[in-house]
C-alpha positions in Angstrom: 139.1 -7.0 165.7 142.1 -6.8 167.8 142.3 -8.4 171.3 142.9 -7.0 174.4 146.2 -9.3 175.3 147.8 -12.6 174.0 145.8 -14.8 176.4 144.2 -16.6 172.8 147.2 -17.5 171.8 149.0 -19.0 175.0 148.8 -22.2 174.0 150.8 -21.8 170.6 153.5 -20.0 172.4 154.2 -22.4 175.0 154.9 -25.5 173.4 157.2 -28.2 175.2 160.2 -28.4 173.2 160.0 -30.7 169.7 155.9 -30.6 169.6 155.5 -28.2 166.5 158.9 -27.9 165.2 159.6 -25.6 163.0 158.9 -27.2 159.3 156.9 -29.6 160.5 153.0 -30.6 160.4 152.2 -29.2 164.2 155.0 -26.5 164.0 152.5 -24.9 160.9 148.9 -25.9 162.6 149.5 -26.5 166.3 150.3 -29.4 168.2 148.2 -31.9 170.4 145.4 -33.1 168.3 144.1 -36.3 167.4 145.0 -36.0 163.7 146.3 -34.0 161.0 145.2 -33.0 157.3 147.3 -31.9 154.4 145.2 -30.0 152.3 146.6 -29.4 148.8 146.4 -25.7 146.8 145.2 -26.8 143.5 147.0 -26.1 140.7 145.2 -24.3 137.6 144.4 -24.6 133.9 142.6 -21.2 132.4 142.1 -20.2 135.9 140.1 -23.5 136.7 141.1 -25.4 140.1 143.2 -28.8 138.7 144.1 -31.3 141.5 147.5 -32.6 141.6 146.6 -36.2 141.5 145.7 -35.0 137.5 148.6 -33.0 137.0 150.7 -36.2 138.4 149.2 -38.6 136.4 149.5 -36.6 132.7 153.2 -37.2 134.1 152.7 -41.1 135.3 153.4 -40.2 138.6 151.2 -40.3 141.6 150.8 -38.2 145.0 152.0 -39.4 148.2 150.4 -37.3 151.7 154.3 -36.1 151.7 155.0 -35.4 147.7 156.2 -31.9 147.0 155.1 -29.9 143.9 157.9 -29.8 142.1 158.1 -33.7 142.3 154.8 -33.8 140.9 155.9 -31.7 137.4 159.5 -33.6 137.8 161.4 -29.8 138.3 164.0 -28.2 140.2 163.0 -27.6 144.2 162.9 -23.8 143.2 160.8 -24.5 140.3 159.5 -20.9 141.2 162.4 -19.7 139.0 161.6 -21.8 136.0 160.8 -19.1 133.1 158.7 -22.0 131.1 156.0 -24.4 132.7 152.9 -25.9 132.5 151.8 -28.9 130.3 148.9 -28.1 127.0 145.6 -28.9 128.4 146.5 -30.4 131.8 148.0 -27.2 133.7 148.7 -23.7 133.5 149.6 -22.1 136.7 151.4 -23.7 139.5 149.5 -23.7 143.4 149.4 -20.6 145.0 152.1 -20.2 147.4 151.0 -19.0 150.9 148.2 -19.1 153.8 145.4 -20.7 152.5 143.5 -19.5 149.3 140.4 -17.6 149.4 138.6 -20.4 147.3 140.0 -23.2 149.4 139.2 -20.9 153.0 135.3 -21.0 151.4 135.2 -24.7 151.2 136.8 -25.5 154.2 134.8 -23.1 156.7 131.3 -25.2 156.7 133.1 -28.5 157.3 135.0 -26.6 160.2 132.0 -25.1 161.3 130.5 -28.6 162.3 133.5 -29.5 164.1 133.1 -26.3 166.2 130.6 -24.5 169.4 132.3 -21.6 169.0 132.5 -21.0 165.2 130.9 -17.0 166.2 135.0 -16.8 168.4 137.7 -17.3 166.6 141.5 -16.4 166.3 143.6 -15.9 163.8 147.5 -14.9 163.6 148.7 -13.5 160.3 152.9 -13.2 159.4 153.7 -9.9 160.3 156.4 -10.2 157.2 153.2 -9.7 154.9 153.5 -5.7 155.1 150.2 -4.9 153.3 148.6 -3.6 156.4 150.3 -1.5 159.1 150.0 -3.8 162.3 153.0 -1.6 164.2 150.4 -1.3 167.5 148.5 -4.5 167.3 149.8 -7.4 169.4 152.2 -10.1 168.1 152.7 -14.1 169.4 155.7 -16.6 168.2 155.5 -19.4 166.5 158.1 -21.4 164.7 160.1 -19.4 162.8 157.3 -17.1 162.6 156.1 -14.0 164.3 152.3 -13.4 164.3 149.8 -10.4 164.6 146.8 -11.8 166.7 143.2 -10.6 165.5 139.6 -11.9 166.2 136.0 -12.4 164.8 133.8 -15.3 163.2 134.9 -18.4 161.4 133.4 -16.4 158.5 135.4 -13.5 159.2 138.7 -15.4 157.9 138.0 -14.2 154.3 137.6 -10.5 155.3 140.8 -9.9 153.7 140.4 -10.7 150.4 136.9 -9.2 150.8 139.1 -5.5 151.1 141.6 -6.5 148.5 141.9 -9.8 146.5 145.9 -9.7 147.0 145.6 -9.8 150.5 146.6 -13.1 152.4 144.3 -14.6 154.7 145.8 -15.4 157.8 148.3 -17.9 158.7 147.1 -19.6 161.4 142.8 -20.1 163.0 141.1 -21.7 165.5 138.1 -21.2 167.7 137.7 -20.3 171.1 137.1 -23.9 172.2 140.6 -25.1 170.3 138.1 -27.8 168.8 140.8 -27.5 165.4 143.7 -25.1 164.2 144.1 -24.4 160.7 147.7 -23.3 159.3 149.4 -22.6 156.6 152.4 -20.2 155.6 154.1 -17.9 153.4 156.3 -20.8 151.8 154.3 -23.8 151.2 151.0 -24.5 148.7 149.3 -26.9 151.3 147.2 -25.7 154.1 147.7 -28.1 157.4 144.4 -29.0 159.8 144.8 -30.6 162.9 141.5 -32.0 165.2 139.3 -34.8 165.8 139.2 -37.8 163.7 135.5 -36.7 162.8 136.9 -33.8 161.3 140.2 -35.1 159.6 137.8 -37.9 158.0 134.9 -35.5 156.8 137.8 -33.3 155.1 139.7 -36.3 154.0 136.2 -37.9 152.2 135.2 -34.2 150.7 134.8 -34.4 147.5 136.0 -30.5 146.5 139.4 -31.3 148.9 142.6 -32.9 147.8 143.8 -33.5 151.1 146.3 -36.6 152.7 146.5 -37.5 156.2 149.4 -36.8 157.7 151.3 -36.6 161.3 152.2 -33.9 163.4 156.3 -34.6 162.9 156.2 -35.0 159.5 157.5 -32.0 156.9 155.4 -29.8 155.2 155.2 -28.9 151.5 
């Protein structure tokens, strides 16, 4: 659904200057809250999810809440552009690059919606750079080095894109209408960023289908 005005998403757009920079933890989720989550894309063998602490290990290397992909397989920071990759029986296909994942989105909705009293309100801001959908008339907010279309309907409702059309990306950026959380991610990076309560960072931090790190709000993203 598309909102009447930009009123939702206020609070992302005025940010005091250096809380959510761009590149940074808040400047992907928002800034302001309690604590932060890194929440890794999983790599994949045969199209099974494989967690980077096992693709880091078949290398004798381990994951920090700040390592980068390509210092997990030991590559080049475009490894993108590598035209051979993956190791026999460990992994196949790097972590998908973008908002977060539609398998990822299904996990992490119930533990959101226990942190939440509005979970039947939400917001969400999707990249406008996307171009799969023609957004020309709906209304747009900023963010850091970003520029979002602003759309509404149920925590639920976040997967509605790849419901249409399994290459659409679900948004960047969701909350509820009580702000209890924000979720964020972007077009760049293969970890999905959660800031809110320490209830919440601890319950996604202890899930066992997550590979997630805490993190702060200043540090980089990956």
């Amino acid at each position: 659904m598309q909102p009447a005005d930009l009123g939702p998403a206020r609070w992302l757009t005025e940010r005091a200057p250096g809380h959510g920079d761009f590149a940074t933890v808040a400047g992907v989720a928002a800034p302001g809250f309690a604590a932060y989550a890194r929440v890794l894309h999983p790599a994949s063998l045969d199209e099974r999810p494989v967690r980077w602490a096992t693709v880091a290990a078949a290398y004798g290397r381990e994951v920090a809440p700040d390592t980068k992909w390509h210092e997990v397989i030991g590559a080049e920071p475009f490894y993108q552009n590598a035209s051979e990759y993956g190791l026999p029986q460990v992994w196949d296909e790097h972590p998908e690059e973008g908002p977060t994942p539609p398998d990822l989105a299904r996990t992490l909705i119930p533990i959101l919606g226990r942190h939440t009293g509005t979970s039947e309100q939400c917001w969400f801001g999707l990249w406008e750079g996307y171009g799969r959908r023609d957004f020309s008339r709906v209304r747009r907010f900023e963010t850091p080095g970003r520029r979002e279309v602003l759309l509404s309907g149920t925590l639920a409702d976040v997967l509605s894109p790849a419901a249409c059309d399994a290459f659409d990306e679900l948004p960047d950026l969701w909350w509820p209408q009580d702000r209890a959380w924000c979720v964020g991610g972007d077009v760049d990076l293969v970890s999905t960023y959660v800031g809110g309560s320490h209830a919440l960072i601890a319950e996604l931090l202890a899930a066992p289908e997550l590979e997630a790190h805490p993190v702060g709000p200043g540090d980089g993203v990956g």
